[in-house]
ROVOLO-59999 format. One record per residue (C-alpha): residue in one letter; x, y negated, z negated. Coordinates in steps of 0.001 Angstrom, whole numbers. Example, Ala and Ser with C-alpha at 12.3 -4.5 7.8 and 13.67 -1.06 7.14 Angstrom:
<sites>
{"A", {12300, 4500, -7800}}
{"S", {13670, 1060, -7140}}
</sites>
This chain:
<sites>
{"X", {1403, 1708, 13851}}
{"X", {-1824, -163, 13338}}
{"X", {-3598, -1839, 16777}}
{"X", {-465, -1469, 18620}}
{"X", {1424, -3477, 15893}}
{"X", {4192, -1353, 14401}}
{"X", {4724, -1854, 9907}}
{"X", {7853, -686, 8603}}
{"X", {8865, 69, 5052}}
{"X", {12248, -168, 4282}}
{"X", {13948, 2605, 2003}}
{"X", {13097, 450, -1246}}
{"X", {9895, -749, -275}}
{"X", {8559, 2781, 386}}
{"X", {10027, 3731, -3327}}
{"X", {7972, 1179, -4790}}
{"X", {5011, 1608, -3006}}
{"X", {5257, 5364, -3570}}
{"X", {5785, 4714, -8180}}
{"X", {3082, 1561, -7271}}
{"X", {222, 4149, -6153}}
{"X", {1707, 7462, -8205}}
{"X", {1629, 5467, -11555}}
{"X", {-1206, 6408, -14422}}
{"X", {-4132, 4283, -13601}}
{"X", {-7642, 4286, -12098}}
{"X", {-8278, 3739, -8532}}
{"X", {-8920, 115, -8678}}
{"X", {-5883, -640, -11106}}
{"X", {-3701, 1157, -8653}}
{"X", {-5392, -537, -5887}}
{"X", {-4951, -3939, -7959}}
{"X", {-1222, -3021, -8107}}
{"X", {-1144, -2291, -4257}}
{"X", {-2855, -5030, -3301}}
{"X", {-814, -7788, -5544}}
{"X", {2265, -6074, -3954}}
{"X", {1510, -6552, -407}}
{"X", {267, -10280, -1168}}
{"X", {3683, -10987, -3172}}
{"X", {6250, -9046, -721}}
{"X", {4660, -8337, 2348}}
{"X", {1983, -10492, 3723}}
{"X", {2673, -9332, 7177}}
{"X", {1327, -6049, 6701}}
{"X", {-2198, -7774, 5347}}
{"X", {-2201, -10183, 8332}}
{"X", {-1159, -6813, 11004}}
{"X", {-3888, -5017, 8521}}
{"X", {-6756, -7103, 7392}}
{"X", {-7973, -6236, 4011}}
{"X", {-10271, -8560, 2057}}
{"X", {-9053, -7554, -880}}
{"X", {-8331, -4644, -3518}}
{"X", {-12062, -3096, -2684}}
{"X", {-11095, -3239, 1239}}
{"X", {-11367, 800, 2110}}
{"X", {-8410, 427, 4671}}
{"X", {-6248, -292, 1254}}
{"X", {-7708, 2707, -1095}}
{"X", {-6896, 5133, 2590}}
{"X", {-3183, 3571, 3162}}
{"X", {-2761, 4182, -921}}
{"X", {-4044, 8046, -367}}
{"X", {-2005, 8304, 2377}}
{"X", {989, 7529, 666}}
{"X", {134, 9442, -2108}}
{"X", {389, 12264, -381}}
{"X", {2952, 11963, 1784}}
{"X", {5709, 10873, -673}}
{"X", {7144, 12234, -3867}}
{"X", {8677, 10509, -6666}}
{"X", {12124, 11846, -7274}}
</sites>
């Protein structure tokens, strides 16, 4: 939940984002990655979310997050 506006992930999504931010890459190609994914799949979450772009510090926290919350299998 973000402002009283609730995101969901599906299963899939939360796979994708989880390989998107574990891949091999420095923080702003990961946050490149992110940032291209929410534009391209999910533009909801940057309209619930604001985030200028792939410098915005709300991203590079919600990609740290999910880091380490969620394992790759």
């Amino acid at each position: 939940m973000y402002n009283n506006d609730w995101i969901m992930f599906s299963r899939d999504e939360m796979a994708r984002l989880v390989r998107l931010v574990s891949a091999p890459g420095t923080d702003p190609e990961i946050r490149e990655r992110f940032y291209g994914w929410l534009e391209r799949e999910r533009r909801d979450v940057l309209v619930s979310i604001p985030m200028a772009d792939k410098f915005d510090e709300k991203l590079k926290a919600l990609a740290v997050l999910i880091k380490k919350t969620f394992k790759l299998k």
